[in-house]
C-alpha positions in Angstrom: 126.2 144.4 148.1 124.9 144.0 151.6 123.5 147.5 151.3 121.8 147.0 148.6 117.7 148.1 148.1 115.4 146.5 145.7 113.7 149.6 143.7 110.4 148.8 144.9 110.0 152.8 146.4 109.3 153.3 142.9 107.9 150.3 141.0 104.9 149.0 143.2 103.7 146.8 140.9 103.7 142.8 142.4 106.9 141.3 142.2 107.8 137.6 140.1 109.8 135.4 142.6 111.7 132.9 141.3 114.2 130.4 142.9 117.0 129.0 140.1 118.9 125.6 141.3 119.0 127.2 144.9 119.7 124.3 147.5 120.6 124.8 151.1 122.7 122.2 153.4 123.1 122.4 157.1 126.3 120.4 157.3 125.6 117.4 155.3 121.7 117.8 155.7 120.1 118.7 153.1 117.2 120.8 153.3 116.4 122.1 150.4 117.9 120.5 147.2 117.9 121.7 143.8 114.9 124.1 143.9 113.8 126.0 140.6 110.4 127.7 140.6 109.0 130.8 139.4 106.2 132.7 141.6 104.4 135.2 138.6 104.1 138.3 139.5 100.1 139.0 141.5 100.2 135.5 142.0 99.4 132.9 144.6 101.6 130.1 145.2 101.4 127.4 147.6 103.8 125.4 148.9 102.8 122.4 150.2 104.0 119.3 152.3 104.0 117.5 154.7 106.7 119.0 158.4 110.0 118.8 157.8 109.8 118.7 153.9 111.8 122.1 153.4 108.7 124.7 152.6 109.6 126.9 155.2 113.1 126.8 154.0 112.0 127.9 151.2 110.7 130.9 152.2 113.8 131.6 154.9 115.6 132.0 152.1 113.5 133.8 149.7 113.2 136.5 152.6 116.8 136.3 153.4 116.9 135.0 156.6 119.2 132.1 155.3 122.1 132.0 153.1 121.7 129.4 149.9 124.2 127.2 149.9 124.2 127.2 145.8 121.5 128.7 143.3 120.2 132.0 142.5 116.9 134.1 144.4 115.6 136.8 142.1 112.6 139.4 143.7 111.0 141.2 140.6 113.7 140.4 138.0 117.1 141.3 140.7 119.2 138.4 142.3 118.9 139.3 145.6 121.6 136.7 147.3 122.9 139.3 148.5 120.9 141.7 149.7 119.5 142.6 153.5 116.4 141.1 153.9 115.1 144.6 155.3 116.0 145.7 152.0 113.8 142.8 149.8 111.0 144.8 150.5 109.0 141.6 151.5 106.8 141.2 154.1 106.8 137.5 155.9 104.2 136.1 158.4 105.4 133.8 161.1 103.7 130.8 162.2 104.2 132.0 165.6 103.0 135.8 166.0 106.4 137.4 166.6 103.9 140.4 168.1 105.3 143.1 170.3 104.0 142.5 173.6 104.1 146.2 175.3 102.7 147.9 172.2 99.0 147.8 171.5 97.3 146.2 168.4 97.1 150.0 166.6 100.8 150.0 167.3 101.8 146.9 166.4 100.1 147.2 162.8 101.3 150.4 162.4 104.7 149.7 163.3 106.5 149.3 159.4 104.7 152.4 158.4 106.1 154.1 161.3 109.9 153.1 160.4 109.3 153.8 156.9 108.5 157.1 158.2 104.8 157.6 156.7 103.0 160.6 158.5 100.6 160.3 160.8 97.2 161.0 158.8 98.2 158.2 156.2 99.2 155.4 159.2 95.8 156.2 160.9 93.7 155.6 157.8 95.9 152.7 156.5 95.6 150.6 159.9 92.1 151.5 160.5 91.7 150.0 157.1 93.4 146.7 157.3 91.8 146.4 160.7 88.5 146.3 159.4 89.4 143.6 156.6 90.8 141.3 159.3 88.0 141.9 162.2 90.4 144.0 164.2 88.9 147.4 164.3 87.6 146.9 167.9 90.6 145.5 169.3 93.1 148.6 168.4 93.7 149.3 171.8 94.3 146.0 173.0 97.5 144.6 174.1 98.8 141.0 173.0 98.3 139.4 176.0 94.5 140.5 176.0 93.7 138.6 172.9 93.2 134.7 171.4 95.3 133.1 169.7 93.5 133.9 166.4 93.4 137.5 167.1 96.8 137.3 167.6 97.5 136.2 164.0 95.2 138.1 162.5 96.9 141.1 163.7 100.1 139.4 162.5 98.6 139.1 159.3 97.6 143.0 159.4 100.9 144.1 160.3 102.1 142.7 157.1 99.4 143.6 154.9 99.5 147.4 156.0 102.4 148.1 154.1 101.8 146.9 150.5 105.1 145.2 150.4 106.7 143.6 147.2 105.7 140.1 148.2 104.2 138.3 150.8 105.5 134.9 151.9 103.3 133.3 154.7 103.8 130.4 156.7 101.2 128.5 158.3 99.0 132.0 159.3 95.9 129.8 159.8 97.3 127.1 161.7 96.0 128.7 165.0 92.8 129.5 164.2 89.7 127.3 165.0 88.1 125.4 162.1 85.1 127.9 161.3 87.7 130.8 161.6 90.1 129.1 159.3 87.7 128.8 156.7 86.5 132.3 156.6 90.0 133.6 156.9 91.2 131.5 153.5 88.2 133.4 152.0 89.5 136.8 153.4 92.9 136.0 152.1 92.0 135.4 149.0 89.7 138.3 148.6 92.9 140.3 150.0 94.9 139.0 147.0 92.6 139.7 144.7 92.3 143.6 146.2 96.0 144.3 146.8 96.8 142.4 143.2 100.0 141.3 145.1 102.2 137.9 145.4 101.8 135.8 147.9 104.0 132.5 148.3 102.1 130.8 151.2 103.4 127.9 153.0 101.2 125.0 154.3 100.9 121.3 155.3 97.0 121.2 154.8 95.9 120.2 151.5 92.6 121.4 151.9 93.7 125.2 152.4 96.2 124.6 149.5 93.4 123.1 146.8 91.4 126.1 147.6 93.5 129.3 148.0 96.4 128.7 145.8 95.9 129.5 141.8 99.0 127.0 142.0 100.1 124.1 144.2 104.3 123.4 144.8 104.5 120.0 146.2 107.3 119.4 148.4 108.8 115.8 149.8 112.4 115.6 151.5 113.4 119.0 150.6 112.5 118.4 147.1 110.0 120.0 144.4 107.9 116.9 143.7 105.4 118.9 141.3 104.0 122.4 140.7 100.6 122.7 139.1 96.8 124.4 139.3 95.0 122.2 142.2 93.0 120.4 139.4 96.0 119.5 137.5 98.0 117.9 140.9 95.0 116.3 141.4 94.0 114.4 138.7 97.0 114.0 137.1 99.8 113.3 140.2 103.4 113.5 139.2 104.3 110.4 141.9 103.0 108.3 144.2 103.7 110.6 147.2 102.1 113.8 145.6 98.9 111.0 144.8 98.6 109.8 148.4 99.2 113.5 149.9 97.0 115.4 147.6 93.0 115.1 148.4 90.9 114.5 151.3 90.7 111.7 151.8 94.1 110.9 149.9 94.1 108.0 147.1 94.4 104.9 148.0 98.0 103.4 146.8 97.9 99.2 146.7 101.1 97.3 145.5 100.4 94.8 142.9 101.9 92.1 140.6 101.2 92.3 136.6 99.7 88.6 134.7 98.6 88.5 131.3 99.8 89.4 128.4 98.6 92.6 125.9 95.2 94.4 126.3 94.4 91.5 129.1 96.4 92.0 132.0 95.9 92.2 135.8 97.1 94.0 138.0 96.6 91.5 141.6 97.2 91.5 145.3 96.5 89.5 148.4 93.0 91.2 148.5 92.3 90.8 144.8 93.1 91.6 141.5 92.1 95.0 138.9 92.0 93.9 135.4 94.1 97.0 133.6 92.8 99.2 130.9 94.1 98.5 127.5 96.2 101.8 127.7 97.5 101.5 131.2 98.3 98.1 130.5 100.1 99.5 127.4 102.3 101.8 129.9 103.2 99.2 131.8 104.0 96.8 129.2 106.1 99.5 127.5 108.2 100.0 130.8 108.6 96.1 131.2 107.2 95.9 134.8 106.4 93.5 137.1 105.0 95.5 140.0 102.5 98.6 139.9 101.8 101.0 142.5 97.9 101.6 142.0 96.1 104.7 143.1 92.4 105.1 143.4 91.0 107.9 144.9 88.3 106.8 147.4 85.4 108.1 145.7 86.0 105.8 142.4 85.3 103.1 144.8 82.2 101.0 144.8 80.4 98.9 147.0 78.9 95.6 144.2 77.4 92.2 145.2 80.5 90.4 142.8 83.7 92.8 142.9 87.7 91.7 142.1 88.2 93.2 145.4 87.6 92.1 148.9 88.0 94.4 152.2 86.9 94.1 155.7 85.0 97.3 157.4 86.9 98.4 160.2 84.9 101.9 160.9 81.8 103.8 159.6 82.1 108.0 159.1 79.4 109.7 158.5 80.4 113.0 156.3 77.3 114.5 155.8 74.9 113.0 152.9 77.7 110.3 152.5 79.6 107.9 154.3 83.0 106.7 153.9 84.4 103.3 154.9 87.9 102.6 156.4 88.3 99.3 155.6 91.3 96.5 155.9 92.5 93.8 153.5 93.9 90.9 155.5 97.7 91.8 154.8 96.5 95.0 156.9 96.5 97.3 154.7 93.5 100.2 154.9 91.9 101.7 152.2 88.6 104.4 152.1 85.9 104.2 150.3 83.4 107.2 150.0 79.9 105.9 149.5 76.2 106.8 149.5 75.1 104.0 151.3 72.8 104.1 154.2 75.5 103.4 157.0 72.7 102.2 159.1 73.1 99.1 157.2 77.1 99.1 157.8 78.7 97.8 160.5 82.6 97.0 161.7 83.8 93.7 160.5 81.4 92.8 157.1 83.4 91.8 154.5 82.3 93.8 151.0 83.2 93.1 147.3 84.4 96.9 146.1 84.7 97.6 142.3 86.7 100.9 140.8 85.1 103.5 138.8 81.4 103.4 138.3 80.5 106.5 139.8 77.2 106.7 141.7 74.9 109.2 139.4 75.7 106.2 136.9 74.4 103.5 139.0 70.8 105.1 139.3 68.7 103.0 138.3 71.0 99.7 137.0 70.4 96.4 138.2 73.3 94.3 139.6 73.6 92.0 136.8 74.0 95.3 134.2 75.9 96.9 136.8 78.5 93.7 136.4 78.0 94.0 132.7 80.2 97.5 132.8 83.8 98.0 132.0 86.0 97.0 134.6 88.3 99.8 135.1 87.4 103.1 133.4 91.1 104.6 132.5 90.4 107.9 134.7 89.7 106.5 137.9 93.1 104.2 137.9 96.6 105.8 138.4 100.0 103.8 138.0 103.3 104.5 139.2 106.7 102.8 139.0 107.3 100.5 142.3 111.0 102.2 142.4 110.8 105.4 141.3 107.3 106.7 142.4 106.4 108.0 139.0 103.2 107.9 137.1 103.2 106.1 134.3 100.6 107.9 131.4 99.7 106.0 128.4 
């Protein structure tokens, strides 16, 4: 089987990847455990966590570079286990540029159509072609040593784009890029997707890049899938507390608390405070007989009130553009974030503010304190709870 070619020569058409109960142990490390996903064909998947998790595992063995230790690979409909990976007809991108260091950029793009053995006339116009996509075009007769690091991975990235493979699988490509590079490259990837109608399973740690490139998000913790869903989906709706507190910028805020009450009035408190529950939540947690709650609220569905359940110290103002967001500290030492349209002229390290959840701002316009009080606590949407032991959301 080791000989064997995926019949790509024929079909080039983008290729479904999909990974069946595939796990992968070095010794007794686990590094990948139990994976099963399904990458649809033309699509662009993201995986995404945080080092050390297993994504680039993942794509090792997807490409064939490792051996699964159980489980099944299949590249457009074939099991592949067993095949060379310079017969998967994939193309991978390196974090590191993995460029040829003698040969020129023209060279080094051109080099896969050159061992496929394409002619001349059709290498010339298909690298002069990516090169322009990818800001290259006046660098083809520079060596690697004569550029930055991001035109070093951009010519990476055109090496593998140049040859229309099967599938693309990407790890970290941006990570050496400066910020306003980063950003415009995302946009050039994605318009490349959309023009090459290819898969792409892309690998990455930052969430931000993830939210906005991927048309889904893997989530991956301790070499295991945590939860697979459209960016909008992951975020508003997190499987656990870890894909909660990795997913968004700034991440929810996760604060342990013990349940009082009994039915519709229960509270959730903590050393800080206390959150009186929505009927539903406190529904789900009554259901599941709990004492403890993990609860998530995402920074934003935080508000600043003259009589809040919640009590925080300031510890450090950021100024993100027309807003401002708070770190703040309860006494047990805990930090949360709030993200706020105050004037952080009038903020300063140490004041001690009451906070409220989920009266968002455009709602506040032009409501006096006493109304503002008047409110529902705890709008259902901008609480989350998950199970102290288990990490899992509880939905009502």
């Amino acid at each position: 089987m080791a000989g064997a070619v995926l019949s790509s020569d024929v079909d080039r058409s983008p290729a479904a990847v999909s990974l069946e109960g595939v796990s992968k142990w070095y010794d007794n490390v686990p590094a990948v455990q139990d994976f099963t996903i399904d990458a649809e064909a033309g699509e662009f998947l993201v995986l995404l966590g945080p080092s050390g998790c297993g994504k680039t595992t993942v794509l090792r063995l997807i490409a064939g570079l490792e051996i699964p230790s159980q489980g099944v690979i299949r590249i457009g409909g074939q099991v592949v286990n067993d095949v060379d990976p310079r017969n998967r007809d994939i193309a991978m991108v390196f974090q590191s540029y993995a460029l040829y260091p003698h040969m020129t950029v023209r060279r080094n793009i051109e080099f896969p159509l050159r061992s496929r053995g394409h002619p001349a006339p059709a290498r010339s116009r298909m690298v002069e072609e990516v090169a322009r996509s990818l800001q290259l075009d006046k660098l083809l007769d520079r060596k690697p040593a004569q550029l930055s690091g991001g035109q070093r991975q951009r010519v990476a990235l055109a090496r593998a784009i140049v040859r229309r493979p099967l599938a693309f699988l990407m790890d970290e490509p941006l990570s050496n890029l400066d910020a306003q590079l980063r950003i415009e490259m995302r946009a050039e990837l994605v318009e490349l997707h959309a023009k090459l109608d290819t898969t792409i399973i892309y690998v990455t740690h930052d969430q931000v890049e993830a939210t906005t490139m991927g048309n889904r998000i893997a989530v991956i913790d301790q070499s295991r899938l945590q939860q697979v869903g459209t960016p909008r989906e992951v975020y508003e709706h997190p499987a656990n507390a870890f894909v909660a507190g990795f997913v968004g910028n700034p991440p929810m805020n996760i604060i342990r608390g013990h349940l009082e009450g009994e039915g519709d009035a229960m509270n959730a408190r903590f050393q800080d405070g206390y959150l009186q529950l929505p009927p539903v939540l406190a529904a789900a947690a009554r259901r599941e007989n709990l004492g403890e709650v993990l609860i998530g609220i995402r920074p934003q569905d935080l508000q600043i009130v003259e009589q809040g359940t919640i009590h925080a110290t300031v510890s450090l103002v950021e100024v993100v553009g027309s807003e401002s967001r708070l770190v703040c500290r309860f006494a047990g030492g805990q930090f949360i974030t709030v993200d706020t349209d105050r004037d952080p002229a009038h903020m300063r390290n140490g004041d001690v503010i009451d906070l409220a959840v989920g009266r968002p701002r455009r709602e506040q316009q032009g409501v006096s304190q006493e109304e503002l009080r008047s409110l529902p606590e705890v709008p259902p949407e901008a609480l989350h709870l998950f199970d102290v032991a288990s990490g899992r959301r509880l939905d009502p």
